[in-house]
Structures are given as C-alpha cells and as structure tokens.
C-alpha positions in Angstrom: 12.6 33.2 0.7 9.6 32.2 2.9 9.5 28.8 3.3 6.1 27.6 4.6 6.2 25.2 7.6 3.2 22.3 7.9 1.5 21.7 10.8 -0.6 18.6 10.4 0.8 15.6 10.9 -1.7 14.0 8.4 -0.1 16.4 5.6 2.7 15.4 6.4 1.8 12.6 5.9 0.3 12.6 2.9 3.0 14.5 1.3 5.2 12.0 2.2 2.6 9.3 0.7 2.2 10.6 -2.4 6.0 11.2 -2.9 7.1 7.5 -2.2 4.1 6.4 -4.6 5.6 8.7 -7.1 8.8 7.0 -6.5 7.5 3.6 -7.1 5.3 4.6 -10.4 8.9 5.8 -11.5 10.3 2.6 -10.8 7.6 0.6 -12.4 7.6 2.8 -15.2 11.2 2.3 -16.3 10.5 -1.6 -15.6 8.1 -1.0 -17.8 9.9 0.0 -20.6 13.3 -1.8 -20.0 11.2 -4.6 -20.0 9.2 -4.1 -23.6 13.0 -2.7 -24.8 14.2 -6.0 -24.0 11.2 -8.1 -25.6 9.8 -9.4 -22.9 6.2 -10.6 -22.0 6.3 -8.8 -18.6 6.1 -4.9 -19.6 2.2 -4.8 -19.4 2.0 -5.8 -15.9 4.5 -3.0 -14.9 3.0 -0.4 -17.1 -0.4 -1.7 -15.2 0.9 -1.4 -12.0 2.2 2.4 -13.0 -1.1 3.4 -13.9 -2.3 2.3 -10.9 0.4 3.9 -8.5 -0.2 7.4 -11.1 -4.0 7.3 -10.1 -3.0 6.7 -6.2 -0.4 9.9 -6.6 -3.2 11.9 -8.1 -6.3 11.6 -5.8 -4.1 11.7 -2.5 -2.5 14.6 -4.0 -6.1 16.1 -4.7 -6.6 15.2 -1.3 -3.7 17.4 0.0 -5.2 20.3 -2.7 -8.2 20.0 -0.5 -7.1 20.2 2.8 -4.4 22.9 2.3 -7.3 25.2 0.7 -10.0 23.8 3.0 -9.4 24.6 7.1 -13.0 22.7 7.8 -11.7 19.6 5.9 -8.4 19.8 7.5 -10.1 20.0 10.9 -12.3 17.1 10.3 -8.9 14.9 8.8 -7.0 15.4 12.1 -10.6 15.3 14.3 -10.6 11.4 12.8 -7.6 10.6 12.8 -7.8 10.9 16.9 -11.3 9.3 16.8 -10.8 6.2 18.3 -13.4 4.6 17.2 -12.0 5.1 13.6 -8.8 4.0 14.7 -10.4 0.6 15.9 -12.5 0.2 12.8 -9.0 0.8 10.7 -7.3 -1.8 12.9 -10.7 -4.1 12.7 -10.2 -3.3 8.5 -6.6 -4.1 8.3 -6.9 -7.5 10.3 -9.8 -8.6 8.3 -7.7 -7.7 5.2 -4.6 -9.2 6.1 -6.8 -12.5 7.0 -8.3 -12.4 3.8 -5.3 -12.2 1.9 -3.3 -14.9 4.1 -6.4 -17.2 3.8 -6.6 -16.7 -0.5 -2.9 -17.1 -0.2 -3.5 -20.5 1.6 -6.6 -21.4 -0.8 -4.7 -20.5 -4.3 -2.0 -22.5 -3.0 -3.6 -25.4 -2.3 -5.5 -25.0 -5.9 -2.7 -24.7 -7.9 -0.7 -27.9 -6.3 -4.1 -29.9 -7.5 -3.4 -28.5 -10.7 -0.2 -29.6 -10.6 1.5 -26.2 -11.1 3.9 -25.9 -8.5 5.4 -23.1 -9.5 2.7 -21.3 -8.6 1.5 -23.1 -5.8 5.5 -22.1 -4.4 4.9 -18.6 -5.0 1.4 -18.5 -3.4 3.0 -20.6 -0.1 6.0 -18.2 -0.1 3.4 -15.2 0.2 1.4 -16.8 2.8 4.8 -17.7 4.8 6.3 -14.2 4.1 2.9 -12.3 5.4 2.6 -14.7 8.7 6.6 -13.6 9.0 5.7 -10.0 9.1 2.7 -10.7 11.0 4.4 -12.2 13.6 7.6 -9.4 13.5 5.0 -6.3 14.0 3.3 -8.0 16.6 6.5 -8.9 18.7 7.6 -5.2 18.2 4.5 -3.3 18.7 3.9 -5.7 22.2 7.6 -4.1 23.6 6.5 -0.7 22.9 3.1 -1.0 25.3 
C-alpha cells in the first residue's frame, strides 16, 4: 500500500486543524445532547457552538481540497506564509484582537458589577485575568527562545 507523504507544512497543518476542530464539534455535540437528555437549558449553546466548529471543519477542509488539487494555490499558501510582511500584519491582527477582547472583558465587567450581577461581572474578570495570564506566559517563553 502506497502511502502518500505531504510536503507542506501548511497542510500539515491544516490537516491537523481541521482534525482537532472535528474533535471538539464531537465533544460539543455529545454536550449537546447529554445536556437536552438531561433537561437542561444549556444544550442550544453547545449544539450552537457545533455548528459553528462543523462550518470551520468544512471550509478548511475545502481549503485542503483546493491546495492538494491546485499546485499554483499551494505555491502561493507557502509563498505567504514566509512573507513577512503577512507575518507582521498576523502578529499586528492578533495583538489588536487579543486587546480588544481583554479590553470588552474589562468593560463587560465593570457593566455587569453596576448592574449588580456579580456573577457575571466574576466570570468576565476571571477571563480578563486568565487572558493577561496567558499573555504574560507566551511572552516570557517566546523571549527565551530569541
């Protein structure tokens, strides 16, 4: 039996991706329906968040389609993933996201305490301290390995 070897790291990649996403819409999925089994109130948002994790599994799956039968959009995949300037405008995008969320964390917080429900004003600041936590981890390790 032939077993045929990839060479891109991006497919790699990708394959890799798409199975852990898989994984999760599995997970959520039988959340889902231990949770409606059980009667409770919660089994919409993990059938949600299935749906969503389904839809991510099948466009980077139709992404892999593409490249395995495409060598010019293979090409240009790896060409940006080396492009520096791509990889600074995905570092720009990722800080700008992470500040966004951290600050709506902060914001959310702060609104629900004035609204007296602490319980989610807890959950907000315990998202906002959890996120500055792994901030402050992946910058300590990624400043040892340069």
């Amino acid at each position: 039996m032939k077993v045929m070897k990839m060479k891109c790291k991006s497919m790699k990649y990708n394959v890799i991706s798409t199975l852990f996403v898989m994984l999760l819409f599995s997970g959520a999925l039988f959340a889902g329906f231990y949770f409606q089994k059980n009667g409770g109130t919660s089994s919409s948002y993990f059938f949600g968040g299935a749906t969503g994790l389904l839809l991510v599994a099948i466009a980077n799956s139709i992404r892999i389609l593409r490249m395995k039968k495409n060598p010019k959009y293979k090409k240009e995949q790896e060409t940006a993933q080396k492009d520096e300037r791509l990889i600074s405008l995905r570092n720009r995008s990722m800080a700008v996201a992470y500040y966004l969320t951290v600050m709506g964390a902060a914001v959310a917080s702060i609104i629900s305490a004035v609204r007296g429900d602490m319980n989610s004003a807890e959950n907000f600041s315990l998202l906002l301290s959890m996120s500055l936590v792994v901030y402050l981890v992946s910058y300590l390790i990624l400043s040892h390995k340069e």
